[in-house]
Each structure stands twice: as structure tokens, then as C-alpha cells.
N, C-alpha and C positions, 0 to 999 in steps of 0.2 A: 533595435528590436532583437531580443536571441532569436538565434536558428535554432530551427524545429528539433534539428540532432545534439544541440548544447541543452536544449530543455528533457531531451529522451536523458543524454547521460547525468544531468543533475538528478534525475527522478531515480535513476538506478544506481548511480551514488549513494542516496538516503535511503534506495533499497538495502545499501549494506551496512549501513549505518544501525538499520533496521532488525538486521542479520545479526548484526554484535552483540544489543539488546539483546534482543532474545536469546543469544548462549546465555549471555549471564543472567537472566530467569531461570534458564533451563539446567543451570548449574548451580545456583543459588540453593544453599543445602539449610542455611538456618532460617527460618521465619522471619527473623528482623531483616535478613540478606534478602529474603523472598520477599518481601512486601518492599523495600524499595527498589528492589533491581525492576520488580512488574511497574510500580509506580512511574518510574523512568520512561519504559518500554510506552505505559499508556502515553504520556506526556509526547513523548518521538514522535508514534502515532497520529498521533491529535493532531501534531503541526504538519507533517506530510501526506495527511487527508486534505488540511486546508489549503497547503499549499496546491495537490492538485486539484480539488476543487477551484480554486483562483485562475491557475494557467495551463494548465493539461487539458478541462472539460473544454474549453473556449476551442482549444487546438483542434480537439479531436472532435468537437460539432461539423468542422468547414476539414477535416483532413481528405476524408473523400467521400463516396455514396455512401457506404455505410457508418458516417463519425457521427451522425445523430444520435444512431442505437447502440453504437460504443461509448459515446457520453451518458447515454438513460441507462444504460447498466453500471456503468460507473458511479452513478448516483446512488442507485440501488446498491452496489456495493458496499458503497460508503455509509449508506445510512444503516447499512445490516453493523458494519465495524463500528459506525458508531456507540448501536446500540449495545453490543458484545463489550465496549470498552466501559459502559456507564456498569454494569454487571460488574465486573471485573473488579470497577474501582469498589465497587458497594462490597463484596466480597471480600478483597485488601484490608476495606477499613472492619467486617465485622467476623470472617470466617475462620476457626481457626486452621492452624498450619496446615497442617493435612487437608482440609477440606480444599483451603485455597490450592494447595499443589495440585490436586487431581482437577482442579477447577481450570487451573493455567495450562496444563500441558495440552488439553483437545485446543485450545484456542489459540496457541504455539504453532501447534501445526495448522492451524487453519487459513492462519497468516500466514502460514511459509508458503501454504497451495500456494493463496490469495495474490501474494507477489510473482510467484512463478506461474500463473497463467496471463496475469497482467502482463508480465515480462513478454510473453511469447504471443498474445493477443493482440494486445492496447501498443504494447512499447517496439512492435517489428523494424526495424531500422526501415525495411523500405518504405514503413508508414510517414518517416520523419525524414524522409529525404528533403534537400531543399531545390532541387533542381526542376525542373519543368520537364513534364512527361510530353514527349510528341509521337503523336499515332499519327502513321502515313497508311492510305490504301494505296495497295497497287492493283494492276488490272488490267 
């Protein structure tokens, strides 16, 4: 079974994976460059949603008292990026250039929040420790 801390740094790994895509969105200057480099970016997306959806939601149910409500936000999350990405793709296939650039860069950064509160929230190293916490009273 991976450790909790090999599953944080896979997920922050595709964070940067994540990170790379979108420069080249966000520097993608011709229309045919823009419409595949976002194509790509959604594609990225797609798979390290389901990926955490698979094994991150599971972790973070049982991580501590509050991994229930970091997993029901996480869903929620997911299914807000879901939606933004079905948009996105629909846009790619009919908008044109302009329209789609102004379209992609609010959603560029909303991703990059999205990741950097994940990061500082969901992904705390001490959430994914693997050791055993011991509370002693004294008295």
C-alpha cells in the first residue's frame, strides 16, 4: 500500500505537471496553438481529477475529524472543474480565437487558486504523515 506522504507528493507532482500546461495555454499565441495546448490542459485535468477522486477522496474521508468535509468539498470542487472543463471544451470546438483567449485565462487562474489552496488545505504534510500521533496527559 503507498504511504500517505508518496500519495501527497504524486498529487503535487501532477500539480506541476499541471503548472506546465497551463504556461503553454497561457502563452499559446496562435488559435490552432490555443486550442490544442487547452485541449491538452483539459485532457491533464480530467485524469488527475479522477485520479483524486479514486485515491486521495478515500484518504482524506479516514485522514482525521475533519476528512469527511475535506472530501465533500473536494467533490464539490471537482464537480464545479468538471463543469468549467465541459464549457471550455465546447468553447475550443466552436469560439472563435479571441473569444476562447478571454474565455481561458479567468479559468487559468482559477486553476492555479484551485491548486494552491488544495496545496495548503487538503495536501498539509502533517495531514499525510504516516506515523502515529500519541497524546499523553500529565497531572
Amino acid at each position: 500500500m503507498e504511504s500517505h506522504e508518496r500519495l501527497r507528493r504524486q498529487i503535487l507532482a501532477e500539480h506541476g505537471e499541471l503548472r506546465a500546461a497551463i504556461a503553454k495555454v497561457a502563452t499559446a499565441e496562435e488559435p490552432a496553438r490555443l486550442a490544442l495546448a487547452t485541449n491538452a490542459l483539459c485532457d491533464l485535468l480530467e485524469d488527475h481529477l479522477a485520479f483524486e477522486d479514486e485515491v486521495l477522496e478515500p484518504v482524506l474521508r479516514t485522514i482525521d475529524a475533519w476528512g469527511p468535509e475535506r472530501a465533500r468539498r473536494l467533490r464539490e470542487e471537482h464537480a464545479a472543474q468538471r463543469a468549467r472543463l465541459a464549457e471550455l471544451r465546447r468553447d475550443v470546438a466552436t469560439a472563435p480565437a479571441l473569444a476562447l483567449a478571454r474565455e481561458v485565462q479567468p479559468f487559468l487562474e482559477e486553476l492555479l487558486a484551485d491548486m494552491a489552496n488544495e496545496e495548503h488545505d487538503v495536501l498539509d504534510p502533517e495531514l499525510f504523515r504516516d506515523d502515529t500521533v500519541s497524546v499523553e496527559f500529565g497531572g
